[in-house]
Legacy VTK file of the C-alpha trace (Angstrom):
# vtk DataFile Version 3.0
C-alpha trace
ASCII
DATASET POLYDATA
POINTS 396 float
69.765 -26.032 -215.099
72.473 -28.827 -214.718
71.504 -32.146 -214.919
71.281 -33.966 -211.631
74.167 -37.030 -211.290
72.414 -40.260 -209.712
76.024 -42.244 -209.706
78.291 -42.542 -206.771
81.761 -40.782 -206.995
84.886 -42.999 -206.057
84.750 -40.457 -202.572
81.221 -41.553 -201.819
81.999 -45.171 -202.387
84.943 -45.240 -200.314
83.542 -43.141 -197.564
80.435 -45.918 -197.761
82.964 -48.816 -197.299
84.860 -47.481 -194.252
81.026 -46.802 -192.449
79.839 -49.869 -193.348
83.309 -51.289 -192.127
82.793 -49.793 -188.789
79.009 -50.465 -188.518
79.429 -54.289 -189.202
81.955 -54.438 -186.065
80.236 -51.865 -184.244
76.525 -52.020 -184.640
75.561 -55.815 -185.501
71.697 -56.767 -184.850
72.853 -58.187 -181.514
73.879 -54.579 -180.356
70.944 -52.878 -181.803
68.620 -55.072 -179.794
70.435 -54.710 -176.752
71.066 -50.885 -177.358
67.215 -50.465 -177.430
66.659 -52.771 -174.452
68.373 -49.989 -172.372
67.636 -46.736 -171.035
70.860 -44.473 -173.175
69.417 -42.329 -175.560
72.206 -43.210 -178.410
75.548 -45.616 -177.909
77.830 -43.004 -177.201
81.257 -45.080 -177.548
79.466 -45.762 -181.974
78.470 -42.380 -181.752
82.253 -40.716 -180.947
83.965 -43.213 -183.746
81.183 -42.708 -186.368
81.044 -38.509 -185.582
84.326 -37.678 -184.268
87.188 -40.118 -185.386
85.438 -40.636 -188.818
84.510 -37.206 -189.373
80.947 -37.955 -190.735
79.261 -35.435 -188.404
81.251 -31.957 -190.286
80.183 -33.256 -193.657
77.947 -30.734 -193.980
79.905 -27.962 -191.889
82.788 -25.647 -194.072
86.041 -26.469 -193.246
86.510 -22.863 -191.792
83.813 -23.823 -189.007
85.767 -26.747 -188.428
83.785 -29.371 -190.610
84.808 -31.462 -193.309
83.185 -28.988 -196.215
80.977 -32.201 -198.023
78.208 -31.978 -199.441
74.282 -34.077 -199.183
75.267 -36.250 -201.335
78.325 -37.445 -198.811
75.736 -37.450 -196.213
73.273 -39.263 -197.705
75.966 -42.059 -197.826
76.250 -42.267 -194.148
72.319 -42.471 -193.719
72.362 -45.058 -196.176
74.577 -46.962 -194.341
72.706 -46.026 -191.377
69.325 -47.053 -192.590
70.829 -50.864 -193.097
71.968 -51.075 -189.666
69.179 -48.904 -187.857
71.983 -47.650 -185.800
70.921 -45.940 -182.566
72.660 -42.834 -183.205
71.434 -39.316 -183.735
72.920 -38.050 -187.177
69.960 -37.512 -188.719
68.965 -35.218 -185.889
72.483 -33.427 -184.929
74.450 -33.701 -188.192
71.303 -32.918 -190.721
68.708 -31.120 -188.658
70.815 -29.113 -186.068
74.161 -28.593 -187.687
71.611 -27.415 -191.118
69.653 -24.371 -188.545
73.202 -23.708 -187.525
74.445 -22.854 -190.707
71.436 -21.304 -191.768
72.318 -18.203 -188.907
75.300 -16.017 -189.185
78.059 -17.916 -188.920
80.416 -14.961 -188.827
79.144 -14.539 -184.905
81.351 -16.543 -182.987
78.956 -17.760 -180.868
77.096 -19.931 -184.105
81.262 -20.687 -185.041
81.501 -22.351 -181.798
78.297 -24.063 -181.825
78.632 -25.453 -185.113
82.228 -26.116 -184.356
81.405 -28.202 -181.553
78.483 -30.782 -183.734
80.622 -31.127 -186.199
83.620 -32.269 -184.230
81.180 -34.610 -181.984
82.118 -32.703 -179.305
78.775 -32.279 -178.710
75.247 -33.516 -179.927
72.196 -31.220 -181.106
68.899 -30.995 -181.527
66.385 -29.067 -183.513
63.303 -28.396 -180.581
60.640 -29.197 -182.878
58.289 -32.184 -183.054
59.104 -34.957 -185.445
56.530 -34.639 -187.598
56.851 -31.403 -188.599
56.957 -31.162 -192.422
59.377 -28.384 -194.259
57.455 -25.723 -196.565
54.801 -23.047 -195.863
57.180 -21.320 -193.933
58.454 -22.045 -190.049
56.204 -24.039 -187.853
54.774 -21.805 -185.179
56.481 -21.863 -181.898
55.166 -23.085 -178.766
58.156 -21.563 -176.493
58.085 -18.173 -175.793
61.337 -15.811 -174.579
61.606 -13.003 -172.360
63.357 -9.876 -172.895
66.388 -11.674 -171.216
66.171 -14.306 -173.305
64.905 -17.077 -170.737
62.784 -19.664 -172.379
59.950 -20.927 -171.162
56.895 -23.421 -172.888
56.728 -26.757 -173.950
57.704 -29.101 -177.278
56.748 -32.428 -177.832
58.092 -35.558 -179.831
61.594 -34.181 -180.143
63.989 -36.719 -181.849
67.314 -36.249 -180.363
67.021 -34.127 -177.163
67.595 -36.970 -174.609
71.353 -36.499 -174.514
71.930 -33.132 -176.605
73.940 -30.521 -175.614
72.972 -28.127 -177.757
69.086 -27.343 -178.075
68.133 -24.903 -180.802
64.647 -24.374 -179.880
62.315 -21.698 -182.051
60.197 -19.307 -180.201
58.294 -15.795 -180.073
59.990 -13.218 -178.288
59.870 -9.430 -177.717
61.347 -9.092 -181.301
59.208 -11.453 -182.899
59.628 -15.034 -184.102
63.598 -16.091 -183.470
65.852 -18.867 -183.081
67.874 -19.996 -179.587
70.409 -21.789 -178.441
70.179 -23.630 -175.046
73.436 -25.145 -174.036
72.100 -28.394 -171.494
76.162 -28.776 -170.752
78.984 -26.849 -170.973
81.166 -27.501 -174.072
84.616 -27.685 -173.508
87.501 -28.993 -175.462
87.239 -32.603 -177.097
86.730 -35.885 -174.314
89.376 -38.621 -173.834
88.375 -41.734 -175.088
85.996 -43.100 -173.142
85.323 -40.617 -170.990
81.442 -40.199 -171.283
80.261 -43.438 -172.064
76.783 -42.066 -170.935
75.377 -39.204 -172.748
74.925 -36.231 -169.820
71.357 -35.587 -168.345
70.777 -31.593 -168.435
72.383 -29.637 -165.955
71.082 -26.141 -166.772
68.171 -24.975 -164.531
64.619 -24.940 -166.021
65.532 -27.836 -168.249
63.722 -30.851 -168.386
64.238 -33.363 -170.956
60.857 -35.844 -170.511
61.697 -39.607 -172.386
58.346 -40.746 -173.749
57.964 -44.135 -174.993
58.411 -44.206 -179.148
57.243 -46.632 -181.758
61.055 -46.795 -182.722
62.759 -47.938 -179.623
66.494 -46.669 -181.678
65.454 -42.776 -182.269
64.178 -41.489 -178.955
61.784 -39.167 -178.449
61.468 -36.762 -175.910
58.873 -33.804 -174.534
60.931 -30.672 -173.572
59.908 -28.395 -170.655
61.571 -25.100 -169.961
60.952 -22.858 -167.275
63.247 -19.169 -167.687
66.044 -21.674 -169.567
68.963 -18.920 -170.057
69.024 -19.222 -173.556
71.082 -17.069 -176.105
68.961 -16.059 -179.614
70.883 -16.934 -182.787
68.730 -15.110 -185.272
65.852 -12.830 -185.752
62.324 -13.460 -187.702
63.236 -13.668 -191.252
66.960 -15.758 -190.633
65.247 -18.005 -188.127
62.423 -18.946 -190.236
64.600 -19.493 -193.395
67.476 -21.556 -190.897
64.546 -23.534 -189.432
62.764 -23.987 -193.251
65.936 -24.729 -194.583
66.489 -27.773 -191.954
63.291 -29.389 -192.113
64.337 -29.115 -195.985
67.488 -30.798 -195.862
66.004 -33.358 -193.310
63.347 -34.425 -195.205
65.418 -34.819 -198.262
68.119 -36.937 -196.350
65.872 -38.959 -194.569
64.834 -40.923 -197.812
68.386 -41.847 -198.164
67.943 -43.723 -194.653
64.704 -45.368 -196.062
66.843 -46.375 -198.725
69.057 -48.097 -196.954
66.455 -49.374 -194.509
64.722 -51.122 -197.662
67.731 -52.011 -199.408
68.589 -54.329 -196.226
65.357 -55.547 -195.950
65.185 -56.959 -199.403
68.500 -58.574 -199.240
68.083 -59.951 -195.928
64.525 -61.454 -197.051
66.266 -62.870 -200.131
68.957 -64.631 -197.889
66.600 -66.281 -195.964
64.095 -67.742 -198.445
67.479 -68.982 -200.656
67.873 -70.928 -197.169
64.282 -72.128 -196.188
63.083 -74.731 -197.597
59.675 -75.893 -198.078
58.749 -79.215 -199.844
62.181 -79.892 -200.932
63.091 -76.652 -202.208
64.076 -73.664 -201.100
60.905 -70.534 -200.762
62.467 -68.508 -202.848
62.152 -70.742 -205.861
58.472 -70.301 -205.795
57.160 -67.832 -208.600
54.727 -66.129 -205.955
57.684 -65.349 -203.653
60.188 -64.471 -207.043
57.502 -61.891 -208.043
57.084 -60.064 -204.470
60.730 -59.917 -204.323
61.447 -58.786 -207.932
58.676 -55.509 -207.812
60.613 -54.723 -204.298
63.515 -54.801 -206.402
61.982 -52.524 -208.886
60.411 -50.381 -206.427
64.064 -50.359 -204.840
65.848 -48.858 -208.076
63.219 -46.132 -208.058
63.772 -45.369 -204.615
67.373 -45.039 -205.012
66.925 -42.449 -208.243
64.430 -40.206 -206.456
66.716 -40.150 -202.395
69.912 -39.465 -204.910
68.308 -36.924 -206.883
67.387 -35.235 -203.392
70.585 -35.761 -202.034
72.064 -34.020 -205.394
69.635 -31.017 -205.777
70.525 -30.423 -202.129
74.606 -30.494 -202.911
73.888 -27.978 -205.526
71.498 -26.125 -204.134
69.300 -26.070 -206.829
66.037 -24.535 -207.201
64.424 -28.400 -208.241
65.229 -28.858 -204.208
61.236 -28.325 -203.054
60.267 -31.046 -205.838
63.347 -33.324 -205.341
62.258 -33.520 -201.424
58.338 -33.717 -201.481
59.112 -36.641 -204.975
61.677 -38.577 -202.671
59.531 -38.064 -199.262
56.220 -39.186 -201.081
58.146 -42.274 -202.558
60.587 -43.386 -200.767
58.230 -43.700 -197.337
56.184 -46.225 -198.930
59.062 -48.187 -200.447
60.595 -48.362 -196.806
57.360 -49.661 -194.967
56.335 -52.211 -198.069
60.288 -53.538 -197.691
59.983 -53.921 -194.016
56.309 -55.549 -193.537
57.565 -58.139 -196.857
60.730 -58.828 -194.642
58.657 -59.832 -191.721
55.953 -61.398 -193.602
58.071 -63.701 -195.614
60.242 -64.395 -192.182
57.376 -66.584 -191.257
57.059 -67.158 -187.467
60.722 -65.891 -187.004
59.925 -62.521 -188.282
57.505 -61.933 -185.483
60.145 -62.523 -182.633
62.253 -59.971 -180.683
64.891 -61.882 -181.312
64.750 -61.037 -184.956
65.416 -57.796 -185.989
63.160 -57.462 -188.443
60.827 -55.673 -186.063
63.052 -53.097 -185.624
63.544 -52.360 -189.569
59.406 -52.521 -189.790
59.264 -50.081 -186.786
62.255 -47.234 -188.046
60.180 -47.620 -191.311
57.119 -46.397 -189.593
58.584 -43.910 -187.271
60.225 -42.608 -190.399
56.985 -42.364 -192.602
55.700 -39.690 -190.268
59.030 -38.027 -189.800
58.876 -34.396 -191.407
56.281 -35.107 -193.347
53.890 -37.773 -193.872
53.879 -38.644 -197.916
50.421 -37.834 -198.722
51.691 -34.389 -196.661
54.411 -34.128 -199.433
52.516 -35.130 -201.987
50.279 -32.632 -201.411
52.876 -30.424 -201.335
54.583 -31.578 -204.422
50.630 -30.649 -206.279
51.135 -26.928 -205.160
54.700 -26.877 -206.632
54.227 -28.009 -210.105
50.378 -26.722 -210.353
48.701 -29.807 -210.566
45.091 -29.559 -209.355
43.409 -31.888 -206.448
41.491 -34.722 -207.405
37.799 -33.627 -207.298
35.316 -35.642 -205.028
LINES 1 397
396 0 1 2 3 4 5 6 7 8 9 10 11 12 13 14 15 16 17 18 19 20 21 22 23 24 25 26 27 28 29 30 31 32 33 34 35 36 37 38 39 40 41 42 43 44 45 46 47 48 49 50 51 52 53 54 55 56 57 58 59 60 61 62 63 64 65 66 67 68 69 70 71 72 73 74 75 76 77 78 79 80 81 82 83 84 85 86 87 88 89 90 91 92 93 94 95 96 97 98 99 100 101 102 103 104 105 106 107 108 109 110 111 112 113 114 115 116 117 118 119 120 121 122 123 124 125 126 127 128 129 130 131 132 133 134 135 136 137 138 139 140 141 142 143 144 145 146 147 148 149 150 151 152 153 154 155 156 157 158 159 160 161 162 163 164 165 166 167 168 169 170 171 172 173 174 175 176 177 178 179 180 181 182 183 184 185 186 187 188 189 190 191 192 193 194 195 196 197 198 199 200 201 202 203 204 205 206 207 208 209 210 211 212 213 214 215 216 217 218 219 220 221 222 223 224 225 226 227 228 229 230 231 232 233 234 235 236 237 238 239 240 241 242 243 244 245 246 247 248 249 250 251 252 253 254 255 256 257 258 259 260 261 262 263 264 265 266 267 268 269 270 271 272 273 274 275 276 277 278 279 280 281 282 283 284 285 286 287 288 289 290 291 292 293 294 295 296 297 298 299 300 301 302 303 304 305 306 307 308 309 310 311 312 313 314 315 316 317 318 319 320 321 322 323 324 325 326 327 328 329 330 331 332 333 334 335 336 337 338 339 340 341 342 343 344 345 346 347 348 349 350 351 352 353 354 355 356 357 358 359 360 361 362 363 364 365 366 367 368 369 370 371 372 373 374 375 376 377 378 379 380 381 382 383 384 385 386 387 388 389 390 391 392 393 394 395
């Protein structure tokens, strides 16, 4: 078994700089806080220059398929990044979740090729139909759609991150043939779209498709109940394929998503630093005082084992190791509570400040949240992580 490499390569670090680059021009607080004052599921215009012009959305995609043929480590640099910013677009959703079910089917059909050609050149945005919360292991969630021999869709899925404004909607359900995974195209996908030529993501315009917006805690990942009535839908793979393509999403999701809760708490302990070097209290500035200096300094600690346990993820995903179950629940049970306990210190040690909308603390605090309960919550991982390394339940 190798062992797992925690450092940044000189690739990662310059692919970090030129998103960071385009997020400080492109997604400041200002434009987060308007962006979630709106009704757009994602900013498309950040969305086409981080995805398409970038590249960031192939990372995970071969180059054959027309992706970029990285790695989870490269894309756990972008979610980083994204995590800092709490940038209102859906990577973590198209580029992880989707683009990873995608890969997991035959990609030798042409009809996956295209698919997966099309989310990894931004051409078009997926989604993986399954609630939020759903947590990888013990096999594929059971499906709540249902297909007809024709392969028309019909039933009902909650809390879906991502579907307002996907094109692609790779929804799990029971059919004639058993358990299987399908493709519903809300739009036709055609060849790439001048610049700014959809500057509003697309409602769906394929019949027994209805994308519902509900109202989330985190006002910059949407969620969305999705109703289909005989949606023509095309199946991607049978029992065994789809339940290994939807396992090994949730998998790579979970994994990723501490990177983002890196990033998320990584901003929230500089930013609180910043301001209590520039309050002042008494004379002096709030940071000087030792009961501040030690709140900040464990953060700091709990920071550096946040980033070791997301990086080891991000690596035993890369190299598809057999470690990845334990990498995922260890950085999903950790990195969860590092996120929230950066984001409620950032808001508590605001003061009044933190508390306003105008502030965007509130929006780190709430991502960290959402994102505590996405795939997974940690005691659900740590749970999991027991099973996987045979250590019994506490008793009583």
């Amino acid at each position: 078994m190798s062992t797992p490499d925690l450092l940044y390569s000189e690739a990662e670090d310059d692919l970090r700089a030129a998103v960071r680059s385009l997020l400080a021009d492109r997604c400041p607080p200002s434009a987060v806080l308007a962006e979630a004052e709106g009704r757009r599921p994602y900013d498309p215009s950040l969305w086409r220059s981080l995805a398409a012009e970038m590249g960031t959305a192939g990372l995970l995609v071969p180059d054959k398929l027309g992706g970029q043929g990285a790695t989870a480590r490269e894309a756990a640099v972008v979610l980083e990044e994204l995590g800092r910013t709490v940038a209102p677009v859906p990577y973590l959703t198209s580029a992880v979740l989707a683009t990873t079910a995608l890969l997991g089917c035959d990609t030798d059909e042409q009809h996956v090729a295209r698919l997966l050609g099309a989310l990894a050149t931004g051409r078009a945005v997926g989604a993986l139909a399954l609630p939020l919360s759903t947590p990888p292991g013990g096999g594929a969630p059971p499906a709540t759609v249902t297909a007809s021999g024709d392969g028309a869709l019909t039933g009902r899925v909650t809390a879906v991150a991502g579907a307002a404004g996907a094109e692609v909607l790779l929804v799990p359900a029971d059919g004639p043939d058993g358990y299987g995974l399908y493709a519903v195209e809300t739009t036709a996908l055609g060849a790439p779209a001048a610049p700014g030529a959809a500057e509003t993501p697309a409602a769906p315009a394929v019949p027994g498709v209805t994308v519902e917006p509900l109202t989330p805690l985190d006002l910059t990942r949407p969620l969305a109940a999705l109703h289909l009535t005989e949606a023509p839908a095309r199946r991607l793979a049978g029992p065994d394929r789809a339940r290994a393509a939807v396992g090994r999403a949730l998998t790579a999701g979970a994994g990723l998503l501490a990177s983002e809760q890196l990033g998320l708490a990584e901003w929230c302990l500089r930013e609180t630093v910043r301001h209590t070097k520039e309050r002042h209290q008494f004379g002096r500035p709030i940071g000087s005082f030792q009961a501040l200096k030690h709140r900040m300094a464990g953060l700091w600690l709990e920071l550096v084992s946040a980033r070791a346990t997301a990086r080891h993820a991000a690596d035993a995903l890369a190299a598809d190791s057999p470690e990845v179950p334990v990498a995922v629940a260890v950085a999903q049970a950790y990195c969860a509570r590092v996120a929230v306990h950066a984001a409620q210190e950032c808001v508590q040690l605001h003061g009044g400040i933190g508390m306003t909308w105008e502030h965007p603390a509130h929006l780190y605090l709430k991502r960290a949240k959402s994102d505590e309960i996405a795939l997974g919550t940690p005691g659900r991982h740590r749970e999991a992580l027991a099973g996987l390394v045979d250590l019994p339940a506490p008793v009583g």
